[in-house]
Residue, then its C-alpha position, 0 to 999 in steps of 0.5 A: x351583503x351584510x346588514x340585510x336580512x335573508x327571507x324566512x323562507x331562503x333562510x330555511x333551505x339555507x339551514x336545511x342544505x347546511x344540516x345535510x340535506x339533499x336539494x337537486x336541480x335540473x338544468x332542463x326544466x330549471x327546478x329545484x327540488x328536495x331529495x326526499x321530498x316536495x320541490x323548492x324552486x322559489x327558494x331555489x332560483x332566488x339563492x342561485x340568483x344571490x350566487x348562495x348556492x351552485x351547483x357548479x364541480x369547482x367546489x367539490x367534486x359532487x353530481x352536477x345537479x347537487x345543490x350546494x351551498x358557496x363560500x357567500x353562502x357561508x357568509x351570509x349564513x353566518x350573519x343570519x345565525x341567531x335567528x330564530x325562525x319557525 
């Protein structure tokens, strides 16, 4: 997927995840939300959609519902590195 360019929005929550930040999902209402703060559902259904983030144990053995960024994740962030975004 190299080439493209990740929306300002994705690209933010991507940096967020990548800087330590908390994001939860729950499975019953299919939302996503900051642990400390305001949910980011749009965002978050788009990355999952893209297979950028999971919440799946096979790459580390964190709660189920953490958010977490994959191996394309770290890719694509990769390749968005030099943006600078607002």
């Amino acid at each position: 997927m190299a080439g493209w360019w990740m929306p300002v929005p994705q690209l933010r929550v991507m940096r967020a995840l990548e800087n330590g930040f908390v994001m939860r999902y729950c499975s019953k209402t299919d939302t996503y939300w900051w642990e400390v703060g305001g949910k980011c559902t749009p965002q978050g259904r788009a990355l999952r959609n893209k297979g950028l983030i999971t919440t799946e144990r096979r790459f580390d053995g964190r709660l189920p519902d953490d958010v977490r960024i994959t191996p394309t994740g770290k890719n694509e962030l990769g390749y968005n590195r030099h943006r600078e975004i607002n």
